[in-house]
Each structure stands twice: as structure tokens, then as C-alpha cells.
C-alpha positions in Angstrom: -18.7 -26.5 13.3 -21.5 -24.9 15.6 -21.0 -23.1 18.6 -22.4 -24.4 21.5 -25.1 -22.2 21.9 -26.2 -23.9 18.8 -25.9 -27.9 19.9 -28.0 -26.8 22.6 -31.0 -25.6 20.6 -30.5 -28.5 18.4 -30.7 -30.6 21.0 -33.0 -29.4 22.8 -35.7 -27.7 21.2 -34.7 -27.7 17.4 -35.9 -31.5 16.6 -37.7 -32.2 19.7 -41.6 -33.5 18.5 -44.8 -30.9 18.9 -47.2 -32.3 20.8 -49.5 -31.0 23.4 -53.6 -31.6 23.4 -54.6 -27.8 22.8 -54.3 -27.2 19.3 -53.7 -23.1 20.0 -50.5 -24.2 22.2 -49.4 -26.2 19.5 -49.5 -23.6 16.7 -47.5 -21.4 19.7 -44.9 -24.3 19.9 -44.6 -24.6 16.2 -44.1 -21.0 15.9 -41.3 -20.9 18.8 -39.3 -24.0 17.4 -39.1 -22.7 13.9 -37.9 -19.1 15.2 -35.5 -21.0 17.2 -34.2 -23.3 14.4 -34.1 -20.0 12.2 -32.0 -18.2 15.0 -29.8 -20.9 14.9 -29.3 -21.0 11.4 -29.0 -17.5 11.3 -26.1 -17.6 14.2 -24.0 -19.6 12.1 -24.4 -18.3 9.0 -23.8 -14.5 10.0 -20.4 -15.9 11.6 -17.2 -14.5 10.0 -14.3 -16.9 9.4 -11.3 -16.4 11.3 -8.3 -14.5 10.4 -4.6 -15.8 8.8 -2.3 -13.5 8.2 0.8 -14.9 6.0 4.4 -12.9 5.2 5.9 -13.0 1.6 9.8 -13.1 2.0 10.0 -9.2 0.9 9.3 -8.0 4.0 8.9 -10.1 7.2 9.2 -7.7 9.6 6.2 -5.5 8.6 4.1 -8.4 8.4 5.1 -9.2 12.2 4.6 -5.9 13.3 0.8 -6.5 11.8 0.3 -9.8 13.7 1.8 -8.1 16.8 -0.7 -5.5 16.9 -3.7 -7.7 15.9 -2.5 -10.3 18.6 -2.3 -13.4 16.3 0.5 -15.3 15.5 2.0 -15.2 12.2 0.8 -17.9 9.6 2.7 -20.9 8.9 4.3 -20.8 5.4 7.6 -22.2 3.7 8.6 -20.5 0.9 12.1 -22.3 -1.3 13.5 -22.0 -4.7 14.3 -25.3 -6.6 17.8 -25.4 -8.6 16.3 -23.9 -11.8 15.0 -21.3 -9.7 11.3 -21.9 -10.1 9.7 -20.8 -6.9 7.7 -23.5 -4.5 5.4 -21.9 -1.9 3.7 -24.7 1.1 1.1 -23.1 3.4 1.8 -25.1 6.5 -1.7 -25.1 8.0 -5.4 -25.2 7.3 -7.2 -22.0 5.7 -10.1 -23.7 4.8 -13.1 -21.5 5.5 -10.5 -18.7 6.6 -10.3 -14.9 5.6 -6.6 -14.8 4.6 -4.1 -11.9 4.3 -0.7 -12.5 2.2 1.8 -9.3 3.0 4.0 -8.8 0.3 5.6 -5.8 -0.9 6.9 -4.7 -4.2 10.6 -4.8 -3.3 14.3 -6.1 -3.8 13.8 -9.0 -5.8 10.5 -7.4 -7.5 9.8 -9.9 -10.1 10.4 -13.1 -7.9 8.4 -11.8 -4.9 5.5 -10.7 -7.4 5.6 -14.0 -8.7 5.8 -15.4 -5.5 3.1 -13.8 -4.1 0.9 -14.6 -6.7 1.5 -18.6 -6.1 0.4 -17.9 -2.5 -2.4 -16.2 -3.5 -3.3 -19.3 -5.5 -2.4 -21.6 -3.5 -4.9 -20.6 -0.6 -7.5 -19.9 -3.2 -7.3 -23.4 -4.3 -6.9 -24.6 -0.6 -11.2 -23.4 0.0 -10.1 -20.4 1.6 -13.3 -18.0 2.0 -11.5 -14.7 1.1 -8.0 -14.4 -0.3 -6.5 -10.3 0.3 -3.3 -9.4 -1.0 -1.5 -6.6 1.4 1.2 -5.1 -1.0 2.7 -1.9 1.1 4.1 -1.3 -2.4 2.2 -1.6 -5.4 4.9 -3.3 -8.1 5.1 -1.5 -11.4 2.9 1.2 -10.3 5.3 3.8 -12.3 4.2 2.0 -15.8 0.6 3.3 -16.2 0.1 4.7 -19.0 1.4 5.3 -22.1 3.5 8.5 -22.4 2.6 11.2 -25.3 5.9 10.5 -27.6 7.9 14.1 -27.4 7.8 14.9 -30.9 4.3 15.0 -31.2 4.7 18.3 -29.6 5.0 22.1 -30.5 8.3 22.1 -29.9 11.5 22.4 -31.6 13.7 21.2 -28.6 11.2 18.1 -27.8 11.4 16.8 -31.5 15.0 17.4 -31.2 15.2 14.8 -28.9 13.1 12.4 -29.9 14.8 12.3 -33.0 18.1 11.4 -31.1 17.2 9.6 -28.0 16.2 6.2 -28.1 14.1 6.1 -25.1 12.0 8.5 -26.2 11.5 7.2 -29.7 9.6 4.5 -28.9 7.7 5.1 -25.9 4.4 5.1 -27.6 4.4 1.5 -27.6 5.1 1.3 -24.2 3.2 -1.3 -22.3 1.0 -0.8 -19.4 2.2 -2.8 -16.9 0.4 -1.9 -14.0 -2.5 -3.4 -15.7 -1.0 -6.2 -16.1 0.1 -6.8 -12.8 -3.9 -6.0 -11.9 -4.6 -8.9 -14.1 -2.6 -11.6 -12.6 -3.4 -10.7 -9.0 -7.1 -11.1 -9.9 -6.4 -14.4 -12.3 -4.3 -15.9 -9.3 -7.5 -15.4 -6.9 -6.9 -12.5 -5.2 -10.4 -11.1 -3.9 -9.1 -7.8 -2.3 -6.3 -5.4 -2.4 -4.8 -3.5 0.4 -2.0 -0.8 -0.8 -0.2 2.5 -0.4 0.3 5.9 -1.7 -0.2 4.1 -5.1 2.0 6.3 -8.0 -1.3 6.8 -9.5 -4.8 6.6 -8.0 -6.8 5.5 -11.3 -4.4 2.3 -10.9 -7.8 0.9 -8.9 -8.9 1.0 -11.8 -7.1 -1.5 -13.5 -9.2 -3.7 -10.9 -13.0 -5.3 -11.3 -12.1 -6.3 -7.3 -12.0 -3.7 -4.3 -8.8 -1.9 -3.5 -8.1 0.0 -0.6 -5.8 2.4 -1.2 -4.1 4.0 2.0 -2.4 7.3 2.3 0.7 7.8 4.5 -0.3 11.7 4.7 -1.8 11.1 7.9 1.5 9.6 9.7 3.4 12.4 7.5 1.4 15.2 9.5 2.1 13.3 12.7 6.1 12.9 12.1 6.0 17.2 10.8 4.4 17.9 14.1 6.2 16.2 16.1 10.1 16.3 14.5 10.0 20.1 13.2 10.0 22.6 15.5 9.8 25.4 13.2 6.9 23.3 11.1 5.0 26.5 10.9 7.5 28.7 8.7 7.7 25.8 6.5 6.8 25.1 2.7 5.4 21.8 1.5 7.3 21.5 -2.1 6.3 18.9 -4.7 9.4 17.5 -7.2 7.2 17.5 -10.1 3.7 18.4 -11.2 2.6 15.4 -10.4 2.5 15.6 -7.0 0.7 18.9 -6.7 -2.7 17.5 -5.1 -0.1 15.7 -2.6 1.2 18.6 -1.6 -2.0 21.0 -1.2 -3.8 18.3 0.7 -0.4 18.5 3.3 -0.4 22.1 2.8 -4.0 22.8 4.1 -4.2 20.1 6.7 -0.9 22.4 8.1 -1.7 26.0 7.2 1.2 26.4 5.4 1.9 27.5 1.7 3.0 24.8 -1.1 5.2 25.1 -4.2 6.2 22.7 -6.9 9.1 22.1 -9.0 8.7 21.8 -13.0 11.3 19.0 -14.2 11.6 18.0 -17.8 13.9 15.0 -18.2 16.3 13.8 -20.8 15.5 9.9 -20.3 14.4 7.9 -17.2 16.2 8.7 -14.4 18.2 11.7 -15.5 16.3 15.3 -15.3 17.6 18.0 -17.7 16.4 21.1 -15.8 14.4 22.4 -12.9 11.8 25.6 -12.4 10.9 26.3 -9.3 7.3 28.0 -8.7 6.8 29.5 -5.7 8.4 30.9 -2.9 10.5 29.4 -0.5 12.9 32.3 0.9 13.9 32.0 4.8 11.3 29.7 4.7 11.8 25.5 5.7 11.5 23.6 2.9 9.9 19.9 2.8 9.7 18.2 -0.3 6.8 15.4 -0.1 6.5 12.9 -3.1 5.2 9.3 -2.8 8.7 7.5 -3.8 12.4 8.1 -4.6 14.5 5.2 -6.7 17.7 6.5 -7.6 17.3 10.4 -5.7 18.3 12.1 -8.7 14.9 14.4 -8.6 14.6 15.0 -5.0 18.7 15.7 -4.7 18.5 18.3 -7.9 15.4 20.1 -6.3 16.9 20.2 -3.0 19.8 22.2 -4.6 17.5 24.0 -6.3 15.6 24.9 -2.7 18.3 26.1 -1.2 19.8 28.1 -4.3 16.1 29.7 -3.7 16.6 30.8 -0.4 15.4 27.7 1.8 16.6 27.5 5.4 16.5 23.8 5.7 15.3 20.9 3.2 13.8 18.1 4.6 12.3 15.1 2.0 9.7 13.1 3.1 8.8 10.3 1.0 6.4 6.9 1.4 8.4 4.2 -0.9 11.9 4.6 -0.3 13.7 2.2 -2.5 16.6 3.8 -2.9 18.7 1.7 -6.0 21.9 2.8 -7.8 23.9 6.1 -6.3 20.9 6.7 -4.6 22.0 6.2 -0.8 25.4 8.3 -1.8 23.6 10.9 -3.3 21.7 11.7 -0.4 24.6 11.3 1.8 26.0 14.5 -0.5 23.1 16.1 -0.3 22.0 19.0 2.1 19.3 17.0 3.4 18.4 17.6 7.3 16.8 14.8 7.1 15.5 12.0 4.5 11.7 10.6 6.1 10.5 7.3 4.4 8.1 5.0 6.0 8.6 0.7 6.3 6.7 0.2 3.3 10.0 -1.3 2.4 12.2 -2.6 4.5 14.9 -0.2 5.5 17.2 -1.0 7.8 20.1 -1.5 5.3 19.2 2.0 4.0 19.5 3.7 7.7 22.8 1.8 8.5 24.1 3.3 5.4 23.1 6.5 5.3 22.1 8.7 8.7 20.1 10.8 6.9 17.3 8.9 6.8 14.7 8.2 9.4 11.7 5.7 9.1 8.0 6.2 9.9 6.8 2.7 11.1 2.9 2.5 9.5 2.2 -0.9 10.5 -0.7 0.4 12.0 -2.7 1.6 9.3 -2.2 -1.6 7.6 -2.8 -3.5 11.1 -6.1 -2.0 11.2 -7.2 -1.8 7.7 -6.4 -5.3 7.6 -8.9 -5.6 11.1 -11.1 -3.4 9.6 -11.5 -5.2 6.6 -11.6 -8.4 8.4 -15.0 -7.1 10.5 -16.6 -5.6 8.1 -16.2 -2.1 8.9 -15.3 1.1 6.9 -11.9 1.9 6.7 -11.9 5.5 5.2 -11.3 6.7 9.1 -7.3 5.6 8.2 -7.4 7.9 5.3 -7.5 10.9 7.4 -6.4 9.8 11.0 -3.7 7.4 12.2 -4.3 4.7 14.9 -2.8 4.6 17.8 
């Protein structure tokens, strides 16, 4: 509907007759009314939609913290399970014309959230919203990638050993991709843009023909070292696998500090078989950075291995804590100072449990990406700074 600036130049000038007897000042009028009726057109055509921000049942509270610091209310949505379990999804108000974000992370229930996120997504889609964005703290499945090289492929003795005896490895070259997969049905279901975190793997955008935003947690990670170590400056940043080795030089030369990394080589998924640590880490604090923990077995065998090293103190700093199995009583065992995850799931089960661990609250970055995004305007400032 137009603004009232606009009625006004309809009614007044924008279908109001031409007439005067010098035919100079009418060319001038004619001139005027069509720039006028162009402004106007202009005006409401260069408005953005407004803004509705909706919360998946995975994690409420993050969404609220969002709304709460873009000063909106949350969106109206009822979310209910019929007795076959099928999941029924009613957006309670209009998003016609809207620019909607759906928060939902990729956690607890994983399959029925992902599922249920994907019939909001639809549902607004099919409800003339103008732009649908998924917000998923958590990118679901982000671990299956690729497909891994099968073990006894390799030169060596010890890795065809194994795959001739284990059963996980035996068939892991016909692994799916299920990352990909998941890419597919967010952009099938209508999604038009992504906003994620610390994703397991970066080429994951990839798997997209939309734009993904892909935020990094390093900057509230600096914040909470600063701020929560004292000593931060004799301190190590170590990676539990090769994997994380760009993670932890980026951290390492945003601080000053030296970085190490831990070779693992693992049995099956889930279980390491054995540990080399390079680098050194004697009389020095140790903090182990990686971008999720599931069942702690890694970051609980490298913490041994830190301190059978020589490390002063171990801290583990971590963006997806999701914590499953023996996971909470392993790290209650552990010689953890202190276990840092931030609320990209929800944790406040995990900290009752176990004191160990502290949470990083990074509603803000998605708060502002989310604004960002919304206006128009870049939002690679979060990938280096955090908002306050």
C-alpha cells in the first residue's frame, strides 16, 4: 500500500490535467508531473518488505535472543505432530510480501527438525512471501561431505589390514554425500538464502546454486581468550586433527601466539586408535579449538595427550557442542579447565550437567547478519569483528 507521501502526489499533482495557455509552461508542467509520477513509482518500488523472524522448535531461545536484539517480536507459528507422527507446521500471521527468517538448528531431534524446517520454509514460500532465509546455527549433516578414500587403497600394510576386517571401512566408498542432499531439499522447499556457522567444511556452499553466508565464531573466540585467560599470551592454539589446521593459524596469528596440531588415525567413527602430537606445547597453556565435539572422544584423548606433553593447562574451545553418548562424562573426567562452546545449540542441559563447560552467547552475529542481510548491506564486517 503507498505511503502517504505517495497519496499525496497522486492526488495532487500525479493525475491532475495540464493546462495553461503558454505552450513553453506547458512542456515545463509535463516535464514536472512525469518526474513526479516517476519519483513516486520509484519510492515504492525501491521499498524493502518488512521483516518476520520465525523459531523452529530446536532452539527457541536463540531465536528470541535474535528478535530481542533486532527489537521485533517473534513471529507467530504453531508447530504439532499428528499420531503417526507426521509433522504439521501453521504460520499464524500474514508474510505476504515479507522478507522472512526461519531459525532452526541442526540439533536433538535432527531429522524431525530438518524436516520440519523444511515445511516452514515451504510453507511461507507458498504463502507469497518475497524472500524465504533459512538461519541454521548448525548446518545438519555437515560431517557427510564427501566420500572418504576407502583404506586399502593405500600403501599401507596396516590400513589394508583393516579394511579387510572392519566393516565400516569396507564400504565407505559408497558412502553418500549427504550434505548435498540436505543443500538440495532446502533449495527444492524454497529457501532463497542460507545463514550458517563454522560449517565442518567450507566447500559445503557449494553444494548451493543460492547464497550462503557462512559465519565464523573465531571472532567471539578471540573475545572470550582475551577476556577469560589471563595467561592468554604463553598459550598454544592446538588443532585435534589436520583438519583444523587453517582454524587454528588464523586464531594463532590474530593472537601472536604459536599453533600445533594433533595427527589422529581412527579405527571406525567415533573411536581414534592413536595420537601424534606436532609441535610444542611445554609449560605452555594449551587451547584446543575445533568447530564441534559429538561424543569428546578426540578432544578428551588429545587433552591427555597435551598434558603428557608438558601443557600447563588445557582449555577446549569449540562452536557446535552437541555433546551425545559418554560425552558429558568424559569431559567431566577429563583435565579440562574449562570446556567453551557457543549457543549454536542449546545448552543449558549440558552446563547443568557438567561445570566444565561455559557458553559463548553469539546471537549477535546472527542478530546482525540477519539485519544486515535484511538492508541490503555487506555482512563480511562479522567475519572478522563481533557486534556489540
Amino acid at each position: 500500500m503507498p505511503d502517504k507521501k505517495c497519496s499525496e502526489i497522486e492526488q495532487n499533482d500525479c493525475v491532475m490535467p495540464v493546462r495553461s495557455a503558454n505552450p513553453i509552461r506547458a512542456r515545463s508542467l509535463i516535464r514536472d508531473n512525469l518526474e513526479k509520477q516517476a519519483g513516486c513509482l520509484n519510492l515504492i518500488h525501491s521499498r524493502m518488505p518488512n521483516i518476520k523472524v520465525f523459531s523452529g522448535t530446536s532452539h527457541p531461545d536463540l531465536a528470541q535472543r535474535i528478535v530481542d536484539r533486532l527489537g521485533i517480536d517473534l513471529g507467530k507459528v504453531v508447530t504439532k505432530k499428528f499420531s503417526n507422527l507426521e509433522t504439521c507446521v501453521e504460520i499464524g500471521e500474514s508474510v505476504r510480501g515479507e522478507d522472512v527468517y526461519i531459525v532452526q538448528s541442526g540439533s536433538g531431534e535432527i531429522n524431525d527438525n530438518l524436516m520440519e524446517l523444511l515445511i516452514m520454509i515451504n510453507a511461507c514460500k507458498i504463502a507469497s512471501a518475497s524472500r524465504v532465509t533459512a538461519v541454521i546455527p548448525c548446518f545438519p549433516y555437515a560431517r557427510q561431505d564427501k566420500k572418504d578414500k576407502l583404506p586399502g587403497s593405500e600403501d599401507n600394510a596396516e590400513a589394508k589390514k583393516l579394511a579387510k576386517k572392519n566393516y565400516d571401512w569396507k564400504f565407505r566408498s559408497r558412502a553418500p554425500i549427504s550434505a548435498k542432499l540436505v543443500a538440495n531439499m532446502l533449495s527444492v522447499a524454497g529457501a532463497d538464502h542460507i545463514i550458517t556457522m563454522d560449517l565442518h567444511a567450507s566447500q559445503i556452499q557449494g553444494f548451493f546454486d543460492i547464497p550462503v553466508d557462512n559465519l565464523y565464531a573465531e571472532p567471539a573466540v578471540l573475545k572470550w581468550i582475551k577476556e577469560n585467560i589471563p595467561e592468554w599470551k604463553n598459550s598454544i592454539i592446538v588443532s585435534p586433527d589436520a583438519g583444523g589446521a587453517k582454524r587454528v593459524t588464523s586464531i594463532a596469528d590474530r593472537l601472536n601466539v604459536e599453533f600445533a596440531l594433533i595427527h589422529k588415525e581412527r579405527k571406525k567413527a567415533n573411536e581414534v586408535a592413536s595420537m601424534v602430537l606436532v609441535g610444542d606445547v611445554k609449560d605452555k597453556i594449551a587451547i584446543l579449538v575445533d568447530d564441534m565435539a559429538d561424543t569428546c572422544g578426540t578432544i578428551v584423548h588429545a587433552a591427555d595427550r597435551l598434558v603428557e606433553a608438558g601443557a600447563t593447562k588445557v582449555y577446549a574451545i569449540l562452536t557446535h557442542g552437541i555433546f551425545s553418548g559418554p560425552a558429558i562424562s568424559r569431559i567431566n573426567n577429563a583435565c579440562f579447565e574449562a570446556v567453551v562452546v557457543t549457543n549454536t545449540i542449546p545448552q543449558d542441559g549440558h552446563m547443568r550437567d557438567c561445570p566444565k563447560i561455559q557458553c559463548i552467547d553469539v546471537s549477535m552475529m546472527f542478530a546482525e547478519a540477519v539485519r544486515r542481510t535484511h538492508n541490503g548491506e555487506s555482512v563480511s564486517y562479522l567475519f572478522s569483528n563481533v557486534p556489540y
